[in-house]
C-alpha positions in Angstrom: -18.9 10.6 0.9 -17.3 7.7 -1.0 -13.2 8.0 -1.3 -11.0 5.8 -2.5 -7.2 5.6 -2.4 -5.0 4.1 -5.3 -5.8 0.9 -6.5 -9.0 0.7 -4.5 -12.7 0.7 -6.5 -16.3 1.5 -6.1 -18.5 -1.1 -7.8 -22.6 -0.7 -7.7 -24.5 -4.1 -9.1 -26.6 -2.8 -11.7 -29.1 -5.4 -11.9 -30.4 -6.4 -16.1 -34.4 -5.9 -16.1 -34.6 -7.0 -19.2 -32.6 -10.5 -19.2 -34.1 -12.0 -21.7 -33.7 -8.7 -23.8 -30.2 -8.5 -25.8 -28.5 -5.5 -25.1 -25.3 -3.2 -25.1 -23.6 -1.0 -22.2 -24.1 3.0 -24.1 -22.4 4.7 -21.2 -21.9 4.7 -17.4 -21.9 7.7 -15.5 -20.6 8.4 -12.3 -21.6 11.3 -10.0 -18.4 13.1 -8.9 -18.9 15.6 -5.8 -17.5 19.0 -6.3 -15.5 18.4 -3.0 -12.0 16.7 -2.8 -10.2 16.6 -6.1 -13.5 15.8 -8.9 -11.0 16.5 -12.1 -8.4 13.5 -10.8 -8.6 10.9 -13.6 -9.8 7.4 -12.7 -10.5 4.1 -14.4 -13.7 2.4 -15.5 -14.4 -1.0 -14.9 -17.2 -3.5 -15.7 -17.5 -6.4 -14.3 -19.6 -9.7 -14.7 -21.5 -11.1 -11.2 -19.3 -14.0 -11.3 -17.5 -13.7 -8.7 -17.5 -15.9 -5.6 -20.6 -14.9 -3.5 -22.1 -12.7 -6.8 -18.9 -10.3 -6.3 -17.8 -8.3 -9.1 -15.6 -11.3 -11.3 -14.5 -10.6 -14.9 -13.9 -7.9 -16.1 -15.9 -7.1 -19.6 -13.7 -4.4 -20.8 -10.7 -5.6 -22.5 -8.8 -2.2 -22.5 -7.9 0.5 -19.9 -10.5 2.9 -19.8 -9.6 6.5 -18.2 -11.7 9.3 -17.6 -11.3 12.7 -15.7 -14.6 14.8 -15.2 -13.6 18.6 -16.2 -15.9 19.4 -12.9 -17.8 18.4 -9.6 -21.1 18.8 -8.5 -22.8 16.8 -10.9 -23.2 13.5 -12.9 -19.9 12.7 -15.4 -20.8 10.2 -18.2 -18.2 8.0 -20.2 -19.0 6.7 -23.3 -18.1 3.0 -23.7 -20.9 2.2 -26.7 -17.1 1.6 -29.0 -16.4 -1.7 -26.6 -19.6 -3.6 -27.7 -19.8 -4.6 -23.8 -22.8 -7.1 -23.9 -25.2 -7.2 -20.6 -25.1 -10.3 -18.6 -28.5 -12.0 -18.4 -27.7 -11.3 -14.4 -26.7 -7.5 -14.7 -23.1 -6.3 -13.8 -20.9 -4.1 -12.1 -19.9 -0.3 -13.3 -16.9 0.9 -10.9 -14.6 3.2 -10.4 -10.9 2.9 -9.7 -8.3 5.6 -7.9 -5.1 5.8 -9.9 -2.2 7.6 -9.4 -0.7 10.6 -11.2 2.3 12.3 -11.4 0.7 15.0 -9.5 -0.6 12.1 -6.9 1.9 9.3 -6.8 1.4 6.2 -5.0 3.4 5.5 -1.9 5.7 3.4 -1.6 6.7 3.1 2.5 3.8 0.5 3.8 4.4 2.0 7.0 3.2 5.7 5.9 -0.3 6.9 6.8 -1.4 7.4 3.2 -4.5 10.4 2.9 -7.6 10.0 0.2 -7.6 12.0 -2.5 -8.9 12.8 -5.5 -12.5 12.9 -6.7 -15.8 12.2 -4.4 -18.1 9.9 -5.2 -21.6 11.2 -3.9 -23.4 8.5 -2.0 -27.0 7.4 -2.8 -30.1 5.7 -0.1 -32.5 4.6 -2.8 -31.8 1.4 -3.1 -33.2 -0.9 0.3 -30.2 -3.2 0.3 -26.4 -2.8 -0.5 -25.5 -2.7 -4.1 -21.9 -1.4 -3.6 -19.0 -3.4 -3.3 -15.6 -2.0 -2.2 -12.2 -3.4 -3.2 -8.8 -2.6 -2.1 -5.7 -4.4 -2.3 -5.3 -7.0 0.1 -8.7 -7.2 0.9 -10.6 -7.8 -2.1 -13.7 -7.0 -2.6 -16.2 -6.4 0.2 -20.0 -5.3 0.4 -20.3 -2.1 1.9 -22.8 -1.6 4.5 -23.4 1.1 7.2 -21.5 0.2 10.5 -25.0 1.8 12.8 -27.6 -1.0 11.1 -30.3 1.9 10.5 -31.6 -0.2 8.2 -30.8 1.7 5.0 -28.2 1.1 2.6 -25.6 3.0 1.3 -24.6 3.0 -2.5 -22.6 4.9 -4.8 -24.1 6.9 -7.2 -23.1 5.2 -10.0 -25.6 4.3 -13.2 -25.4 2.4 -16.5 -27.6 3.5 -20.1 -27.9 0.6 -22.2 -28.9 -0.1 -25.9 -31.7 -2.8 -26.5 -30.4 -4.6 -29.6 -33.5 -5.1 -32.0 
């Protein structure tokens, strides 16, 4: 289960097997669990791999993207083909951002516990090592790694279609 609170993100390196190939971000999808709150809107995010240490850096979209699945329990795609987001020749980032509502408002006393809430983001072992990078304010952003060192990562399910420009 991956759960973020307002202002923090979900980012999974989604690495360019094609670098030498030009090409165009169609559409990211994101597989929301039907647990927790899956119709909660959230923002998209892509980010370049320039960050310090190959973090998630810039951020290739140049407006605020929101989504809000209309259910859990299965993959949610956004189409982003309009932004004309090229792939870096090192692959990027697709993450997800908590925002606030008016039906889910931030808090603003530092000092109160603050719960999780809205949608679930279904975790993923395929991968051998950790793609997923977790930011939250204060803290920037972190690669996340299980805390028992079973040797098996643990990654969102997040995934990126892209358009080979001919």
């Amino acid at each position: 289960m991956i759960q973020g609170m307002p202002g923090s993100q979900f980012a999974l390196f989604v690495q360019n097997k094609q670098p030498a190939t030009a090409s165009t971000v169609r559409s990211v999808s994101f597989f929301i669990d039907k647990n927790g709150s899956p119709t909660q809107p959230f923002r998209v995010h892509l980010y370049k791999a320039d960050g310090d240490e190959n973090k998630p850096g810039s951020d290739l979209l140049t407006q605020s993207v929101v989504a809000a699945a209309t259910q859990g329990g299965k993959w949610f795609t956004v189409d982003v083909a309009s932004y004309n987001i090229s792939v870096p020749q090192e692959g990027l980032f697709v993450a997800m951002e908590w925002i606030t509502d008016a039906k889910h408002p931030s808090s603003t006393d530092a000092t109160e516990d603050f719960m999780p809430y809205g949608q679930i983001l279904r975790p993923t072992f395929e991968f051998k090592e950790s793609r997923t990078w977790t930011y939250t304010i204060g803290n920037g952003w972190n690669l996340l790694q299980l805390p028992n060192g079973q040797g098996r990562s643990y990654n969102a399910m997040i995934k990126a279609e892209v358009d080979i420009i001919k």
